[in-house]
N, C-alpha and C positions, 0 to 999 in steps of 0.2 A: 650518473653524475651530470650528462649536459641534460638531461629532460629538469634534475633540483637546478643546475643554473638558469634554464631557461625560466622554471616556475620563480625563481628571487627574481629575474629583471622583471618577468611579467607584475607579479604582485607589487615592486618598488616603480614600475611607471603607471601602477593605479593610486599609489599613494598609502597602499597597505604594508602596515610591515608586520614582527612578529610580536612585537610588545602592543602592539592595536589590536591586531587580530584575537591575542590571547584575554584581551581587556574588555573587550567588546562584546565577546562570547558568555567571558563569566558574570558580567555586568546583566545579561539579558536574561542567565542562568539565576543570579541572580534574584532578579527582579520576581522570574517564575518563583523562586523558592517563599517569596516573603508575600506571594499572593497566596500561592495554597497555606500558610502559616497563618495569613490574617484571615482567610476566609471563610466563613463560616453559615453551616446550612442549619435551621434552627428545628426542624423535620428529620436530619439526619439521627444517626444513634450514633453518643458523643463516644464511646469505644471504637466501634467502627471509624467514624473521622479520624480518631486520632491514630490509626494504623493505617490510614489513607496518606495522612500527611510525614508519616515516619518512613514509610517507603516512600514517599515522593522525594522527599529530600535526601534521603539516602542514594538513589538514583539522579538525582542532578548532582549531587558532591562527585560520584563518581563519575559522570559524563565531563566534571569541569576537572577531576585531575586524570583523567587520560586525556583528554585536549591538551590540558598544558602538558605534558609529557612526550605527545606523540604528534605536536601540530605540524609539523612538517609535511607529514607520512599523509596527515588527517585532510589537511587544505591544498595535497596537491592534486587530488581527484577532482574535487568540484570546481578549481582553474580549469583541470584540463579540459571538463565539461563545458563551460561558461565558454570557453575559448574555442570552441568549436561547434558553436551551438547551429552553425546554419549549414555544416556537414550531418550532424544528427540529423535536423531536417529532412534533407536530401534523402539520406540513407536510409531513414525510418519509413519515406513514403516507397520508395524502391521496392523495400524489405516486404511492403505489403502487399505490391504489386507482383512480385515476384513468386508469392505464396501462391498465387493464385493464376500464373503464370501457366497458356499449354489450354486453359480449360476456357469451354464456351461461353459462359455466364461470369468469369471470370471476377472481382469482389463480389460479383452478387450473392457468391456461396457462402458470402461472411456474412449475410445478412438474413438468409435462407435458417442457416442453423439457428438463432436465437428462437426465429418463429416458429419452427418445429420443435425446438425443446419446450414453449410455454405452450402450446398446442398438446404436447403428447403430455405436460403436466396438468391440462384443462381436464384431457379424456381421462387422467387415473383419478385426479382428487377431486373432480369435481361430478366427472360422469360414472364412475363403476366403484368409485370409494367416498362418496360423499366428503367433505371436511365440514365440521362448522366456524361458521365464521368469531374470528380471534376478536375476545375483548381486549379495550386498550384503555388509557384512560378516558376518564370523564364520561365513561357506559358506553363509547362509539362500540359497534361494531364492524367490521374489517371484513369483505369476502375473503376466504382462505388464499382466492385463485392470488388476491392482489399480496397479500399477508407474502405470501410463497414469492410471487415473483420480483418482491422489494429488495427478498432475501438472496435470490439465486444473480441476480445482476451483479453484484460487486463480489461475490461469492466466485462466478465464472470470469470474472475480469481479474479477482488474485489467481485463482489457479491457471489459467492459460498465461497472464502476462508473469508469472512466478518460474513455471516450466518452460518458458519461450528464454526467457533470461538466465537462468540455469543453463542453457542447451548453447547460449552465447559463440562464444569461446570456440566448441567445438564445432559448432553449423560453420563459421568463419576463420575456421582452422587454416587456409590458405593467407587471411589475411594477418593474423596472429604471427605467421612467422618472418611477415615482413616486419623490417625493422623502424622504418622512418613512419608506422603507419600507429596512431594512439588506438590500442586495440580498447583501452576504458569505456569509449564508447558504444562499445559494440551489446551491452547489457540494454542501456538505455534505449537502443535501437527498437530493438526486441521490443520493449515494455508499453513504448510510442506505435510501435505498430499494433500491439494489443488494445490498443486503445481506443483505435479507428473502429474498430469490433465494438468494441465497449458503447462509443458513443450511440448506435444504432439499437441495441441492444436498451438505452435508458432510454430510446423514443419509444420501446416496443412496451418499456413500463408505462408511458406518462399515457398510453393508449389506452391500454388494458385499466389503468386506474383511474382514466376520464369515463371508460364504459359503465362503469360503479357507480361514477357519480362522484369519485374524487379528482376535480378538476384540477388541473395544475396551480398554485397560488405561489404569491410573494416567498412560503418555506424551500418550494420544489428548487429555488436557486443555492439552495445549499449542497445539492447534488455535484456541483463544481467542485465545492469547497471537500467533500469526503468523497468524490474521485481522485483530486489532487492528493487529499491523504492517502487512500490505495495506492495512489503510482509511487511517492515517494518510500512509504513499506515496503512497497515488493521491490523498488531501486537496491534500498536499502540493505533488503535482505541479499538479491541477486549477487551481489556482489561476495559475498562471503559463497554464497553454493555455486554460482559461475567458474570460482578458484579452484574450489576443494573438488567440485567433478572433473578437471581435466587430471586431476593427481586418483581417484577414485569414482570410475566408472557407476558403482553401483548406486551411488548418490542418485542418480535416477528413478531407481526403483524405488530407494528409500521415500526420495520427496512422494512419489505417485501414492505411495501407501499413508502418506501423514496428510495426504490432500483427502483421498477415502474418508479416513477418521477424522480429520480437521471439520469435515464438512459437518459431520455430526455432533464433533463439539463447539461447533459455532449458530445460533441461531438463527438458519435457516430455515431449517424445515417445522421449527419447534418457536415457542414464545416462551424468551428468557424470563415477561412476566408470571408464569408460573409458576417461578421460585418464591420462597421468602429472601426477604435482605442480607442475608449471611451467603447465602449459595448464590445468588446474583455477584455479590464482592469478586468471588471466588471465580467465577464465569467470565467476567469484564479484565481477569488476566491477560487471557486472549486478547489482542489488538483488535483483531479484526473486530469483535462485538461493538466496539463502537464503531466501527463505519458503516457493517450491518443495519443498527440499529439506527444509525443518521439516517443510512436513505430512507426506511421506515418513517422516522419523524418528518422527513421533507416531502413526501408524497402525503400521510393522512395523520401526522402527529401533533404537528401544528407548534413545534420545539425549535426554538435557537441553540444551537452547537454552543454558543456560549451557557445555555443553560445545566449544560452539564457539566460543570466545571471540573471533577475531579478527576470526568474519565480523558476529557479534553485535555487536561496540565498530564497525564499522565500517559496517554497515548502518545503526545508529539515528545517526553522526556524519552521511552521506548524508543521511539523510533530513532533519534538522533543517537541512542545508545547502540540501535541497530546499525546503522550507517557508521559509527566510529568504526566498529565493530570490522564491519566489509570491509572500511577502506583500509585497516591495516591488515586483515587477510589477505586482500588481495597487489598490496604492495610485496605485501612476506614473498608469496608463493609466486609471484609472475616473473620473476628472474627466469624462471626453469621451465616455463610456458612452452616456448617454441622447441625445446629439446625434446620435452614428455611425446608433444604430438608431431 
């Protein structure tokens, strides 16, 4: 009861209240709904669009009536975040330093891993199992090495920052059962310190993809723009497996095992252009294929994220469907938090 008192004085001394917020959101929902309605690709196949734009709108109706129903529950996690934003800070760089705490080289072994994983991927696929280099459009050809390691970047950036935020909760189990302390932050922490990983990890691409001959250009700044989309996904997701693991241990195992198979039904290791347009549809369920496939285009595709409109209106409708999602899981079940552990 004092954390909803506290979030009504906070949001009514920014000037927000519930009939704005609730307006705000569906106006913008909105707007998304009457863009994928009016828009139209002339190359498309007019069946396929029109099952694009029937589930899109079916998913923003629903995104905008659990908001109005749950906004409470919904807007008082991203206060709490916003309102704490330079303790995240802190704690995220701690979190990293910490990891790596005790040892000699100490981050340098966050930076060591990337280059041995494309190293040991050089010696399979390129030295003792050939690949041929991936057509893409307009006849380029793609070394496999670069094809492969566009894919594994934001590929090892969900699974480690997905398992690191999951694991939340319980890594910070001491701090959880204090009471004055906003344990919500404790996912984001995680995901931010995945991240410091991450960013070394897209220099070890922009290298390997200057060696080819595909120099960094005006696209490769889109690499911000579909990191920002990974961190907010796995935020998103965290939140809901961060909950349900402290009540269900094996939740661990299970993610480990959907991370195995994930990897294989997501376009890394393989080129989604392979399909015809019907099993591509089918494939771009997956969130992740388009971020995959953004860093793709921003290193050697030569694509604006605006260009793909429907996977773009449809990814960020997911995800915000994802995020509702977490934050009333994880309001449900954190009553019972500090009792469980």
């Amino acid at each position: 009861m004092k954390d909803h008192n506290r979030w009504k004085l906070s949001l009514k001394g920014k000037g927000i209240s519930r009939k704005t917020g609730i307006t705000l959101f569906t106006c913008v929902m909105m707007i998304m709904g009457v863009a994928i309605v009016c828009y139209h690709n002339p190359l498309a196949d007019p069946v396929d669009e029109r099952i694009k734009k029937v589930i899109a709108c079916a998913l923003i109706a629903a995104a905008v009536g659990v908001f109005n129903a749950f906004y409470d529950k919904i807007t008082l996690l991203p206060v709490e975040l916003y309102n704490n934003r330079r303790l995240i800070w802190r704690l995220a760089k701690n979190d990293f330093r910490r990891r790596y705490a005790g040892s000699y080289m100490g981050a340098v072994w966050a930076m060591v891993q990337p280059v041995v994983t494309v190293a040991l991927y050089y010696v399979v696929f390129q030295v003792i199992m050939p690949q041929k280099a991936k057509l893409i459009g307009g006849g380029i050809e793609v070394p496999y090495l670069v094809f492969l390691t566009a894919g594994l970047v934001p590929w090892f950036y969900f699974s480690e920052a997905l398992t690191s935020g999951m694991m939340a909760l319980l890594e910070y189990e001491y701090l959880v059962k204090k009471v004055v302390f906003k344990i919500s932050i404790l996912p984001i922490i995680k995901i931010i310190a995945a991240t410091f990983i991450h960013c070394f990890f897209v220099l070890v691409l922009l290298v390997i993809a200057a060696c080819y001959g595909f120099y960094p250009g005006v696209y490769a700044l889109q690499i911000f723009y579909y990191s920002f989309c990974m961190f907010v996904l796995v935020l998103a997701i965290s939140y809901t497996t961060c909950s349900v693991v402290v009540y269900f241990r094996d939740l661990q195992q299970i993610v480990g095992i959907a991370l195995q198979i994930g990897m294989w039904a997501t376009p890394v290791l393989w080129n989604i252009g392979d399909f015809g347009p019907r099993a591509q549809m089918l494939l771009k369920i997956n969130p992740l294929v388009y971020i995959v496939e953004g860093y793709r285009s921003s290193i050697y595709g030569g694509e604006w994220f605006w260009e793909d409109f429907y996977s773009t209106m449809y990814f960020w409708i997911i995800t915000v469907v994802l995020f509702v999602i977490g934050t009333l899981v994880y309001k449900r079940l954190k009553v019972h938090f500090a009792d469980i552990m």
